[in-house]
LODO-234673 format. One record per residue: x, y, z of N, C-alpha, C, O in turn. Coordinates in pm, whole numbers, padded with zeros to 5 digits, always signed. Atoms other than C-alpha are relative to their C-alpha. Layout:
// LODO-234673
XYZXYZXYZXYZ/...
//
This chain:
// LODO-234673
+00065+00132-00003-06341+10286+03590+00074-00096+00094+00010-00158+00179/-00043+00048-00112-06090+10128+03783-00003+00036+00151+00014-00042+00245/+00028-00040-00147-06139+10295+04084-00154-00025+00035-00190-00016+00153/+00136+00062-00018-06509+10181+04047+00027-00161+00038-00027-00231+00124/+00052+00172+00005-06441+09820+03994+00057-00001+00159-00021-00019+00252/-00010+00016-00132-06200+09828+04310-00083-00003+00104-00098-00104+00173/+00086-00050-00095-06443+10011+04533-00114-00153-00021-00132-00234+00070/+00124+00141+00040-06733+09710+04360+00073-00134+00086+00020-00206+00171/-00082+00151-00061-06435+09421+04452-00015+00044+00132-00071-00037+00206/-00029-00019-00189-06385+09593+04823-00209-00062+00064-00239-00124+00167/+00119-00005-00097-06785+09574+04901-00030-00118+00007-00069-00171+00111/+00053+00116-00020-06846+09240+04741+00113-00140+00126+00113-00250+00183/-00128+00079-00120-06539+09135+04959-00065-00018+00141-00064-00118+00214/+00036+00012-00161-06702+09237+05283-00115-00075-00013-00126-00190+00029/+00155+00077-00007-07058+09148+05221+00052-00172-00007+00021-00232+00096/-00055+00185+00001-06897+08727+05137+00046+00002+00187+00005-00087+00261/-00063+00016-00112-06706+08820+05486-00093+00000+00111-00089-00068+00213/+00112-00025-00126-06992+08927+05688-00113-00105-00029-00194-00148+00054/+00101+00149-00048-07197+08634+05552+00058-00150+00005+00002-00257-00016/-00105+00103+00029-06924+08407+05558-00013-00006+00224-00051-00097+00298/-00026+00020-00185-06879+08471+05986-00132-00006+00018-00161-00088+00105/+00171-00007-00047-07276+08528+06001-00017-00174-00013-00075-00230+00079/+00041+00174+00038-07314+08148+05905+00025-00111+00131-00046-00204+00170/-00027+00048-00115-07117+08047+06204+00045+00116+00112+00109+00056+00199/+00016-00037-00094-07094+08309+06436+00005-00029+00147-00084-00076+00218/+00024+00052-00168-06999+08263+06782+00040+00092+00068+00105+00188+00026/-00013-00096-00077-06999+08420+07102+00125-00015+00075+00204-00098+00032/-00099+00012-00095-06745+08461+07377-00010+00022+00182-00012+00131+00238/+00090-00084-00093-06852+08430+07721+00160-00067+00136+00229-00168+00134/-00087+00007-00099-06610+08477+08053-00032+00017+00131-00146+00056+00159/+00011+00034-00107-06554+08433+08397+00098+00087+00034+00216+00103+00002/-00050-00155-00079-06524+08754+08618-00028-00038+00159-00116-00112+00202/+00036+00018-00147-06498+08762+08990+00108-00028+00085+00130+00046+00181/-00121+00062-00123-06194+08568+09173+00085+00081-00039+00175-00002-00048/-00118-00095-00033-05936+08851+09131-00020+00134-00015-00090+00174-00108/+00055-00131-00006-05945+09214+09222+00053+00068-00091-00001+00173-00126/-00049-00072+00079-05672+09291+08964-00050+00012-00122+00008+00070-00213/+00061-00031+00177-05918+09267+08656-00081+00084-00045-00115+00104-00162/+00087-00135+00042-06113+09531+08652-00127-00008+00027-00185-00115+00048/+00163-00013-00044-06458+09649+08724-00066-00124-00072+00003-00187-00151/+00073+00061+00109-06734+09425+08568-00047+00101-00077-00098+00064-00183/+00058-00106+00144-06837+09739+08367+00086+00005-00099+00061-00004-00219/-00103-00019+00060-06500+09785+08283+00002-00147-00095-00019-00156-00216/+00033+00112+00093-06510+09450+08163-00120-00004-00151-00094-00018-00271/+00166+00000+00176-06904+09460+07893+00107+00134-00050+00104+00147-00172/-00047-00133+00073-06682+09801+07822+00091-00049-00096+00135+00040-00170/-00140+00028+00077-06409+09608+07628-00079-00045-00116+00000-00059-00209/+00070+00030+00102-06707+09496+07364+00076-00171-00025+00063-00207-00142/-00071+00137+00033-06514+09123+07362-00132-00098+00035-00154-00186-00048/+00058+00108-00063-06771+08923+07545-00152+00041+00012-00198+00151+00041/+00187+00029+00030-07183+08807+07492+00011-00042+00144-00071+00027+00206/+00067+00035-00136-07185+08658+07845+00139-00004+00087+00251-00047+00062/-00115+00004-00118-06997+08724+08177-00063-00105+00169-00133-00073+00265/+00029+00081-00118-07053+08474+08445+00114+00063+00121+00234+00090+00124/-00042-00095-00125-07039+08638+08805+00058-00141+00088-00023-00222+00133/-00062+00084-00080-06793+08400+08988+00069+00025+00103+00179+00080+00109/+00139+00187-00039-06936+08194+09223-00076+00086+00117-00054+00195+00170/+00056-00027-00128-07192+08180+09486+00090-00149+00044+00065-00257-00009/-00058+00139-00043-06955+07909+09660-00061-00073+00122-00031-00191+00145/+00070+00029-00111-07166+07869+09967-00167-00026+00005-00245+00069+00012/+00133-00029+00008-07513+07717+09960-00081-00119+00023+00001-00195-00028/+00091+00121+00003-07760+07415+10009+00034-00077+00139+00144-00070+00193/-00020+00087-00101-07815+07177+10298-00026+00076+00110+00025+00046+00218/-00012-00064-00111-07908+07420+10506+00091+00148+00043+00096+00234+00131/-00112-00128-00032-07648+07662+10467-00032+00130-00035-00116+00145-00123/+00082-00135+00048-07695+08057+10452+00152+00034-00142+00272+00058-00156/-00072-00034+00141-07600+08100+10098+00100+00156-00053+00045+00257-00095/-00089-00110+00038-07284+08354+10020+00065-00017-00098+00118-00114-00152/-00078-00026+00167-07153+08511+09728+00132+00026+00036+00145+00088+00142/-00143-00029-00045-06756+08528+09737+00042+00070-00176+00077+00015-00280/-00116-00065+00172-06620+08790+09423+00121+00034+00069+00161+00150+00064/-00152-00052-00032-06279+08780+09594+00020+00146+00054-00059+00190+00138/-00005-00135-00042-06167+09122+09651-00092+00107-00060-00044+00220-00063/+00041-00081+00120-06419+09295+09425-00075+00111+00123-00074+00233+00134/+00109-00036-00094-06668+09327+09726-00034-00057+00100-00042-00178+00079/+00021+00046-00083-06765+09272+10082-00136-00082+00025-00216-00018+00093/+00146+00024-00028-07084+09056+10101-00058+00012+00151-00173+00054+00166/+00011-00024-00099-07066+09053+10473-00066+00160+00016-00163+00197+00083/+00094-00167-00091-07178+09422+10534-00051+00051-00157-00032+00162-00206/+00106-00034+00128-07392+09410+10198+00065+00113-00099-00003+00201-00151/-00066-00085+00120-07094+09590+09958+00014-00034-00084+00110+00017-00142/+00015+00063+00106-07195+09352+09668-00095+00110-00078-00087+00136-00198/+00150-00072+00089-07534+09596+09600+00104+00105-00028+00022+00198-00028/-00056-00093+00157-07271+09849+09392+00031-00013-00103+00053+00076-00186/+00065+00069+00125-07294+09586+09142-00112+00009-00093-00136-00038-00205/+00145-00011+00033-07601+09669+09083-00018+00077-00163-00072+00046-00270/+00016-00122+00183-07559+09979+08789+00118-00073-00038+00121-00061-00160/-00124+00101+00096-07251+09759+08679-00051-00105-00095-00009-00121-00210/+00072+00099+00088-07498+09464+08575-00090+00088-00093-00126+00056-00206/+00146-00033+00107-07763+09698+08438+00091+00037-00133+00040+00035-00245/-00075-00085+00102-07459+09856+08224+00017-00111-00129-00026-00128-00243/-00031+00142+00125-07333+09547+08055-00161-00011-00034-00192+00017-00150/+00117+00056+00074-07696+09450+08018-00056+00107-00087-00130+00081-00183/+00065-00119+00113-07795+09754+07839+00097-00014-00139+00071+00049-00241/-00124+00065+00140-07507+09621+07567-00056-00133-00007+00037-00203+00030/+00039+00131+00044-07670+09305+07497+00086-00148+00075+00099-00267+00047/-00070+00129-00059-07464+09136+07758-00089-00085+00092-00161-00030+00175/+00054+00068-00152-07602+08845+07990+00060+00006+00110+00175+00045+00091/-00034-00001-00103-07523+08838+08283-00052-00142+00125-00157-00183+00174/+00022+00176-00076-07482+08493+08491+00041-00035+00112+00157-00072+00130/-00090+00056-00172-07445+08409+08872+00028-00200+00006-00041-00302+00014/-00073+00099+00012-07226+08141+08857-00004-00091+00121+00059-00021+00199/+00044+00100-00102-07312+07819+09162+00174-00041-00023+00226-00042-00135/-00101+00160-00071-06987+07596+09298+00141+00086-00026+00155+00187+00044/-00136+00009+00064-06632+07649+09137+00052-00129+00084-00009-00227+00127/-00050+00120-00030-06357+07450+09258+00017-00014+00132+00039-00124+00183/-00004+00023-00151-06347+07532+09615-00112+00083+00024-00141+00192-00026/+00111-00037-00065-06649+07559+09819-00070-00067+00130-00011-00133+00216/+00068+00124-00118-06893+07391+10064-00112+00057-00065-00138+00177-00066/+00088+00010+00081-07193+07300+09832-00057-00108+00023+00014-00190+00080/+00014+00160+00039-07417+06985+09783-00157+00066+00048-00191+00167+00109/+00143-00018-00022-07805+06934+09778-00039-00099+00075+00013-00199+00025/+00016+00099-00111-07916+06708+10049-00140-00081-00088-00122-00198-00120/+00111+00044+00091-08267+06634+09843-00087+00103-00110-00035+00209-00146/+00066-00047+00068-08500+06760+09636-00095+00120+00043-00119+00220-00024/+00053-00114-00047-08694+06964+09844+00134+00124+00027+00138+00242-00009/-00100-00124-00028-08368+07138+09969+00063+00051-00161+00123+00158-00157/-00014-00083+00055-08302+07195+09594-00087+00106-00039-00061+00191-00124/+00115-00090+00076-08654+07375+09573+00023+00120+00063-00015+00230+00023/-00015-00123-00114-08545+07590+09862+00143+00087-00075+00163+00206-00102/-00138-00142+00128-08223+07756+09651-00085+00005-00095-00134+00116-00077/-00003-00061+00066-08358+07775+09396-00131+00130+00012-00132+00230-00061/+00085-00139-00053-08671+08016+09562+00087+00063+00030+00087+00159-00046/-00118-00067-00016-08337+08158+09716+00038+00120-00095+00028+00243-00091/-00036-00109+00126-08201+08264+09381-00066+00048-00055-00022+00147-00114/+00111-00050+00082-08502+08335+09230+00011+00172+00053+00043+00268-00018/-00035-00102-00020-08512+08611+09512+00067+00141+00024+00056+00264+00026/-00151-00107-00003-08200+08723+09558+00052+00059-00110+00114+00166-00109/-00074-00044+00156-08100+08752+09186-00050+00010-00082+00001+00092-00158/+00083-00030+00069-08371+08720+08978-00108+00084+00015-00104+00202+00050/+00079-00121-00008-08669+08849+08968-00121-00030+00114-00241-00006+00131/+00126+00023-00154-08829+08742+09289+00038+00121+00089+00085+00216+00026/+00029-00155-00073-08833+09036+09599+00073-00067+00117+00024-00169+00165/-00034+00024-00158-08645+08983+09910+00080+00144+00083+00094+00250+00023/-00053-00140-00095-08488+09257+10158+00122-00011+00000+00168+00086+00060/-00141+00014+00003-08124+09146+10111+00061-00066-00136+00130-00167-00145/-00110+00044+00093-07994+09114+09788+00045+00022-00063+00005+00095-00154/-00150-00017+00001-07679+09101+09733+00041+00081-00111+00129+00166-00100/-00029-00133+00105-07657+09297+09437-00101+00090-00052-00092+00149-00160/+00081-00110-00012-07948+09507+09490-00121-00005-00071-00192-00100-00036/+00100+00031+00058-08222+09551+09264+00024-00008-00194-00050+00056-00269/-00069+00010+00098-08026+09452+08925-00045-00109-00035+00006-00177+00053/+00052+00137-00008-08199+09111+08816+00090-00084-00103+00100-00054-00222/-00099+00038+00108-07946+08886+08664-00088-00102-00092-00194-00155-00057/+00073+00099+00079-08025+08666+08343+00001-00146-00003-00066-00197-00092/-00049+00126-00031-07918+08324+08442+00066-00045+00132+00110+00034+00216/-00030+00077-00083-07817+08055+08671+00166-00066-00093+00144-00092-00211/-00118+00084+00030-07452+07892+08573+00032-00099+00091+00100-00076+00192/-00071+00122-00067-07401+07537+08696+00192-00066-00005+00239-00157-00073/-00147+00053+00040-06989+07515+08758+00022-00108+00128+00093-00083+00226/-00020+00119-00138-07012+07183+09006+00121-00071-00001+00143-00168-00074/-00141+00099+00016-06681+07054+09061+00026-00074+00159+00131-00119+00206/-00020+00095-00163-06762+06892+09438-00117-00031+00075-00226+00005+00033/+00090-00014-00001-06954+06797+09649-00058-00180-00051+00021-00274-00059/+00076+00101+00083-07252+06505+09485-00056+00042-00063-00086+00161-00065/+00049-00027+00134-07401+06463+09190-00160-00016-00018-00236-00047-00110/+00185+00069-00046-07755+06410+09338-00051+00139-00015+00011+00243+00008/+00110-00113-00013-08042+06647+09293+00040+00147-00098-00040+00240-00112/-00036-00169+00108-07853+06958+09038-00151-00068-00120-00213+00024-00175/+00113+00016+00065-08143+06799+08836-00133+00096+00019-00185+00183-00051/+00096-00070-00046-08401+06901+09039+00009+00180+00044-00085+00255+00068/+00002-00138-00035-08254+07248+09116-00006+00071-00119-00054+00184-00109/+00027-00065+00120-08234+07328+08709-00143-00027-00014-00211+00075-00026/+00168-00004+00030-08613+07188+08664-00054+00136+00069-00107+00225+00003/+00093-00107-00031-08734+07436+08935+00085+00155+00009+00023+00253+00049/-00028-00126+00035-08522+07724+08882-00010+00029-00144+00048+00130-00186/+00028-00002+00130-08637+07667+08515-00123+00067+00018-00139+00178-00032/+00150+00018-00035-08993+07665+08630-00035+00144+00024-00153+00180+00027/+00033-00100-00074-08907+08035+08752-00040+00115-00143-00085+00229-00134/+00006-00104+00102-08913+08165+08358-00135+00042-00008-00227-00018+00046/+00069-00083+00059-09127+08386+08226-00014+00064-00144+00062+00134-00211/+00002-00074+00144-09277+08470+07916+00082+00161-00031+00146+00205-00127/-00064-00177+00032-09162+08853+07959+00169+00016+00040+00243+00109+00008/-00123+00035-00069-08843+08739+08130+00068-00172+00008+00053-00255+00098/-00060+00191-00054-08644+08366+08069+00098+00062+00064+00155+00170+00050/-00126+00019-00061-08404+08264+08314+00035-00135-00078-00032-00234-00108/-00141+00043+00083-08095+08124+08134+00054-00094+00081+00087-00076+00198/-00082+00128-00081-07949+07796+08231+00148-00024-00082+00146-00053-00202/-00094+00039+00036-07582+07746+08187+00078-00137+00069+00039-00227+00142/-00034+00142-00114-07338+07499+08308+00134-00033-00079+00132-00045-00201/-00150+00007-00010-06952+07445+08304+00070-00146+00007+00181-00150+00060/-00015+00164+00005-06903+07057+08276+00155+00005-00039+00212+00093-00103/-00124+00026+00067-06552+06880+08245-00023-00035-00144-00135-00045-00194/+00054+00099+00155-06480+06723+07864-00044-00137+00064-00160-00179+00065/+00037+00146-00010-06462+06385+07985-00155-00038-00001-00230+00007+00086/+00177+00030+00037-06830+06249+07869-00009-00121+00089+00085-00194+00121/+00091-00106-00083-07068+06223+08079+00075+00063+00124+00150-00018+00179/-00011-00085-00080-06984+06508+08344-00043-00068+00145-00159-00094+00176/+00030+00090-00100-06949+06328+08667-00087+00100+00112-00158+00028+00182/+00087-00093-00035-07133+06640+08840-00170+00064-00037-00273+00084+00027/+00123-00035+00028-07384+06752+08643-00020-00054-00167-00064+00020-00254/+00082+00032+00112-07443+06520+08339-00131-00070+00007-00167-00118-00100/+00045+00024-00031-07716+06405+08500-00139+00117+00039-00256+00080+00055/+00063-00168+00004-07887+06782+08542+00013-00004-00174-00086-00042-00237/-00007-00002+00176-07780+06807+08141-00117-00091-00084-00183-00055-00181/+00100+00111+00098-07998+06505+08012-00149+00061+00042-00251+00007-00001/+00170-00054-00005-08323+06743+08151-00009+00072-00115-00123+00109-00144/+00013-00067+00157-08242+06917+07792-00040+00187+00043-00045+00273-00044/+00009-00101-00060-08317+07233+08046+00100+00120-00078+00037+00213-00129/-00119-00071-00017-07976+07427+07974+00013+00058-00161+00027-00001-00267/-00045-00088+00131-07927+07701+07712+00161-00019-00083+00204-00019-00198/-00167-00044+00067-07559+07714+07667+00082-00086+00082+00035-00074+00195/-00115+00085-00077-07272+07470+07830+00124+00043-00055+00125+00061-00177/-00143-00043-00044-06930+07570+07865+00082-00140+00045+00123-00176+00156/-00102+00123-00015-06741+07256+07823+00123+00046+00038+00154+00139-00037/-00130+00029-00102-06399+07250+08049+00121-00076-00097+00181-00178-00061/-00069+00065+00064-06185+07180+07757+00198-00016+00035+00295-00042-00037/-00159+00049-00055-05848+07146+07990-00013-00034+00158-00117-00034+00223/-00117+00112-00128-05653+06979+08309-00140-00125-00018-00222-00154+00069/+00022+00098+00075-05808+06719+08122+00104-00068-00141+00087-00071-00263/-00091+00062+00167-05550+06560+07866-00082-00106-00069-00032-00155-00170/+00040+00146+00108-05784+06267+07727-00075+00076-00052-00097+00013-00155/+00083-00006+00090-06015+06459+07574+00027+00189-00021-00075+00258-00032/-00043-00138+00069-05838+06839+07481+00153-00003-00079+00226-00102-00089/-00041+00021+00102-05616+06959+07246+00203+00039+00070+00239+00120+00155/-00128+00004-00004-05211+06910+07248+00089+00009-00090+00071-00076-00176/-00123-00079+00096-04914+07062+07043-00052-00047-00105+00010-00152-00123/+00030+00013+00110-05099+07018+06718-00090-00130-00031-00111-00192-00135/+00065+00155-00049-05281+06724+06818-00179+00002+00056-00230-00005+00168/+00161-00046-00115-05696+06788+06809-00060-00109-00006-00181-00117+00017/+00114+00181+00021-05806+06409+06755-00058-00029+00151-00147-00113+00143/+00039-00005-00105-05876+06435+07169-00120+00070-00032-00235+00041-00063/+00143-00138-00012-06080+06733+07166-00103+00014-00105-00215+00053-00072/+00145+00008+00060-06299+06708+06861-00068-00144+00023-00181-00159-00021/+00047+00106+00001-06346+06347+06953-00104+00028+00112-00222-00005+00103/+00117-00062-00096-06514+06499+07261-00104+00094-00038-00222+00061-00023/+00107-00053+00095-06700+06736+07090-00092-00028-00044-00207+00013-00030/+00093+00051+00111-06833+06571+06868-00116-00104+00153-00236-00130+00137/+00109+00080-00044-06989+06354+07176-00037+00073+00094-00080-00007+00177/+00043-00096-00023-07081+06648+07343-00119+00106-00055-00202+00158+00020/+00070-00046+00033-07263+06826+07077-00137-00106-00090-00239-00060-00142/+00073+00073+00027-07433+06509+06967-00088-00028+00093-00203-00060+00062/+00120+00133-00072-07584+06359+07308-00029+00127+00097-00111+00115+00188/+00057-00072-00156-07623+06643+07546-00100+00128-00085-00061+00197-00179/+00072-00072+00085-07952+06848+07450+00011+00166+00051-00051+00207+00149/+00001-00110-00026-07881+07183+07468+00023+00083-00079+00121+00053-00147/-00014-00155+00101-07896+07532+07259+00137-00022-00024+00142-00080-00133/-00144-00038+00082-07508+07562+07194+00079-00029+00122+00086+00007+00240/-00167+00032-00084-07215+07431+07330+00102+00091-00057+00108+00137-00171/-00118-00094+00030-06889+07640+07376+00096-00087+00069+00097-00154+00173/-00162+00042-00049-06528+07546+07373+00048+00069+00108+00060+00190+00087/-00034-00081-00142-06416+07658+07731+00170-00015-00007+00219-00113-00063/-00158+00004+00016-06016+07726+07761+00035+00100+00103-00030+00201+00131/-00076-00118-00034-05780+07900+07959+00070+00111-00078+00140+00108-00179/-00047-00079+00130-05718+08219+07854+00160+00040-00002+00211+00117-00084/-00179+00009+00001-05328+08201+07930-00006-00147+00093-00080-00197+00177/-00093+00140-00070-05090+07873+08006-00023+00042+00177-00057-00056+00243/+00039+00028-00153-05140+08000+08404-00123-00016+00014-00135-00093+00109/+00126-00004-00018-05464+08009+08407-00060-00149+00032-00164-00154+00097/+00011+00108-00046-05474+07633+08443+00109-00093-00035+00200-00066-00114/-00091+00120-00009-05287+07323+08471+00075-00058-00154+00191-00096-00172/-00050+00081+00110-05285+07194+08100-00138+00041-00082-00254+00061-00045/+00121-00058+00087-05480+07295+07805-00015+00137-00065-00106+00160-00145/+00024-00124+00084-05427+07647+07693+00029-00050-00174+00102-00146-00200/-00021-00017+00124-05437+07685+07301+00100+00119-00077+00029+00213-00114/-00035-00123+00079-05222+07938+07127-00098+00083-00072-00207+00037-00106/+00136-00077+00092-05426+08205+06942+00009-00064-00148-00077-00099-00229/-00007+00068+00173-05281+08072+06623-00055-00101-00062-00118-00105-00168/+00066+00120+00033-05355+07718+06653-00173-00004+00002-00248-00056-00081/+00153-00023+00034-05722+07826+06776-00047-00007-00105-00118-00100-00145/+00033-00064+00144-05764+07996+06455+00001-00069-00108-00096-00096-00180/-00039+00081+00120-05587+07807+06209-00083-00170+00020-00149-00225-00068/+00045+00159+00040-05682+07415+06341-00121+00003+00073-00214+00018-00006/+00111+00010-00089-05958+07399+06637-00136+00063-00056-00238-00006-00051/+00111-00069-00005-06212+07651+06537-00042-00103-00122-00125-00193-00107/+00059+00050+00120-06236+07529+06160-00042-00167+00011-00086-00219-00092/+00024+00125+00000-06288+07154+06296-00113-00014+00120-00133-00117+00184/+00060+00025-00113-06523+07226+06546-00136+00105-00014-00226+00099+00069/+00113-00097-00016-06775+07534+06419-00120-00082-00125-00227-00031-00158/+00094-00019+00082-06937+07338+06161-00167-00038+00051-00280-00021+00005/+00107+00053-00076-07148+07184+06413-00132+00057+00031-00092+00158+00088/+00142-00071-00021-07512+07319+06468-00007+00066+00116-00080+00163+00139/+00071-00005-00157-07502+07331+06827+00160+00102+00045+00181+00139+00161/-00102-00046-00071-07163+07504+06850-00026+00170+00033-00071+00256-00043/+00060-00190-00083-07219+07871+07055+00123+00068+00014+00100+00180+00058/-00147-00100-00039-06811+08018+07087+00104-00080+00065+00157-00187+00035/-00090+00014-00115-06603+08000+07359-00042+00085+00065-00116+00182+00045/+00022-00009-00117-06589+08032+07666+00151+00026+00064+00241-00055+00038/-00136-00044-00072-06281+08200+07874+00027-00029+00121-00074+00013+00177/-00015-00044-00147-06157+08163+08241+00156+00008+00028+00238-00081+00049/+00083-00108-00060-06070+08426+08321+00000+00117-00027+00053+00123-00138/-00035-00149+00013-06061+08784+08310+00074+00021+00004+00125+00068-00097/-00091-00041-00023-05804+08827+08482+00121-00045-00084+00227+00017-00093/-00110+00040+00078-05611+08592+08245-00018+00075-00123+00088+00114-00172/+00024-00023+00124-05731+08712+07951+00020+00184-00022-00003+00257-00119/-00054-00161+00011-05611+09082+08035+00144+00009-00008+00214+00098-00058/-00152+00042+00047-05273+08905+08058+00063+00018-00136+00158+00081-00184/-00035+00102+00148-05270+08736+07733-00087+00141-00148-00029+00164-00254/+00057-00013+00072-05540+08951+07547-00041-00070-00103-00030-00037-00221/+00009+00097+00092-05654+08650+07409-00154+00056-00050-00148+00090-00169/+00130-00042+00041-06024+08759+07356+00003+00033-00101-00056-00015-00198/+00004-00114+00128-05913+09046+07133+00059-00056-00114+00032-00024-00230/-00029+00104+00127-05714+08774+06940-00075-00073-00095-00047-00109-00209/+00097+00122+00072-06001+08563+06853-00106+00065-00028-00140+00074-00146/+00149-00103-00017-06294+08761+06894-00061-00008-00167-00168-00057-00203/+00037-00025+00166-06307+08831+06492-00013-00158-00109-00045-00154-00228/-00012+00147+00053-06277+08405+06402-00090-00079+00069-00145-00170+00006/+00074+00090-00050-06475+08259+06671-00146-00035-00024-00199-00128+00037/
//
C-alpha cells in the first residue's frame, strides 16, 4: 500500500506541475546569425530550447537600396550561398519552430524615405522570403514565418506603413508574423510608432544597456515598472523579456539564472500578455547555457 500511495503522491505531483507551468507558460525565442562560432541554425531548433529563432539581420534595405542579408560568416549572399539555408529553415520548422528574418540591428544603412518606398520592401520581402516568387532568393525556396522589426537607426518615419502592408501580405492558409525588438525605455523611439498599429504578434523588449528601466543586483523596481507599461499600452499578442544571454553579450543588463528564476520571472509572468524571453544570442547563450537554465521556469 505504500508503494501505491507514493506512486498516487508522484502523479498527483506532476499533473499540479504540468498545470501549474501550463497556466503561464512561456516561450524562448533567439537571435542566430552574427557569429560563425554558434552553430548551424539546424544545429540550433536541434537543441529543443527555443519556439522562435530570428535570422539576424537583413541590415541593408529601403530608399532605394538593393536589399542584403548579412549572417556574418554563416554564408556568402554575394554569390547566392545563403539558399543552403533553405532545408535548415524547413528543419526547425518541421519542430514547431518559427522562423523570423530579422530588419536593422545596430549597424546598418536602413531608413524608409516614404510610404510608397515602404510598400516597395515590403513586396521585396514578401518575395524573397515569404511566400511571394522571385528568381533570387536568398534562401531559396524555404518561406520564412515572419518579419522582425529590430530598428535601432536610421528614422522613425514610415516602419508603420511597412508593418500595415507586409501585414496585408497574410493569408488565411499562411499568417505572416510580425515581431519587433524595441528598447525598454517607453515609447520606443524607433518603432513605437509602428507598435500603436496593434499589427505585431510578439515584441521582444530590449531589457538592457538601458539602466532606467532593467533589472540591477537585486533591484527589479526598474524593470517591472517598465513592464508593466509595456504590457499595458502597447497592443500586442505577448510581450517577452529580452536579455543578454551572458554579461558579454552586452553592455549592462545580464540577469543571473538564479535571480531570473527566483525574483524576475515570478513578478513579471502573471501578466496576460507576457510570451517568455527572448535571448541575444546564440552564440552567447552556448557560452553561458543560459537557455538550458531557464527553459523549465520561463
Amino acid at each position: 500500500m505504500a508503494i501505491k500511495s507514493a506512486i498516487l503522491l508522484a502523479f498527483a505531483t506532476s499533473v499540479i506541475l504540468v498545470l501549474a507551468t501550463g497556466i503561464d507558460a512561456g516561450d524562448i525565442a533567439i537571435y542566430w546569425g552574427q557569429n560563425s562560432n554558434e552553430g548551424t541554425l539546424a544545429e540550433t531548433c536541434a537543441t529543443g530550447n527555443y519556439d522562435f529563432v530570428n535570422l539576424a539581420f537583413l541590415p541593408t534595405f529601403g530608399n532605394g537600396q538593393t536589399p542584403m542579408i548579412n549572417l556574418a560568416g554563416h554564408c556568402d549572399p554575394y554569390s547566392n550561398g545563403c539558399t543552403n539555408l533553405s532545408s535548415d529553415i524547413k528543419s526547425c520548422q518541421a519542430q514547431g519552430i518559427k522562423v523570423i528574418l530579422s530588419l536593422g540591428g545596430g549597424a546598418g544603412s536602413y531608413f524608409l524615405a516614404s510610404s510608397d518606398d515602404a510598400r516597395r520592401v515590403a513586396a521585396y520581402l514578401w518575395n524573397n522570403f515569404l511566400g511571394g516568387q522571385s528568381a533570387s532568393r536568398p534562401f531559396g525556396d524555404a518561406i520564412l514565418d515572419g518579419i522582425d522589426f529590430d530598428i535601432e537607426g536610421g528614422t522613425n518615419q514610415h516602419w508603420d506603413d511597412l508593418a500595415k502592408y507586409v501585414s496585408g501580405y497574410s493569408q488565411r492558409s499562411r499568417k505572416v508574423y510580425l515581431t519587433a525588438a524595441p528598447q525598454c525605455p517607453f515609447p520606443d523611439a524607433w518603432v513605437g510608432g509602428a507598435l500603436k498599429t496593434g499589427l505585431f504578434d510578439y515584441v521582444w523588449v530590449q531589457f538592457y544597456n538601458n539602466p532606467q528601466c532593467q533589472y540591477t543586483d537585486g533591484d527589479i523596481t526598474n524593470l517591472e515598472n517598465a513592464w508593466k507599461q509595456w504590457t499595458t499600452n502597447v497592443p500586442a499578442t505577448k510581450i517577452f523579456l529580452g536579455l543578454p544571454a551572458s554579461p558579454e553579450a552586452a553592455g549592462s543588463g545580464f540577469i543571473p539564472e538564479s535571480d531570473l528564476i527566483s525574483q524576475v520571472l515570478p513578478a513579471i509572468r502573471g501578466s496576460a500578455k507576457y510570451g517568455g524571453v527572448m535571448l541575444w544570442s546564440k552564440y552567447y547563450d552556448d557560452q553561458t547555457g543560459y537557455s538550458s537554465a531557464i527553459k523549465n521556469y520561463v
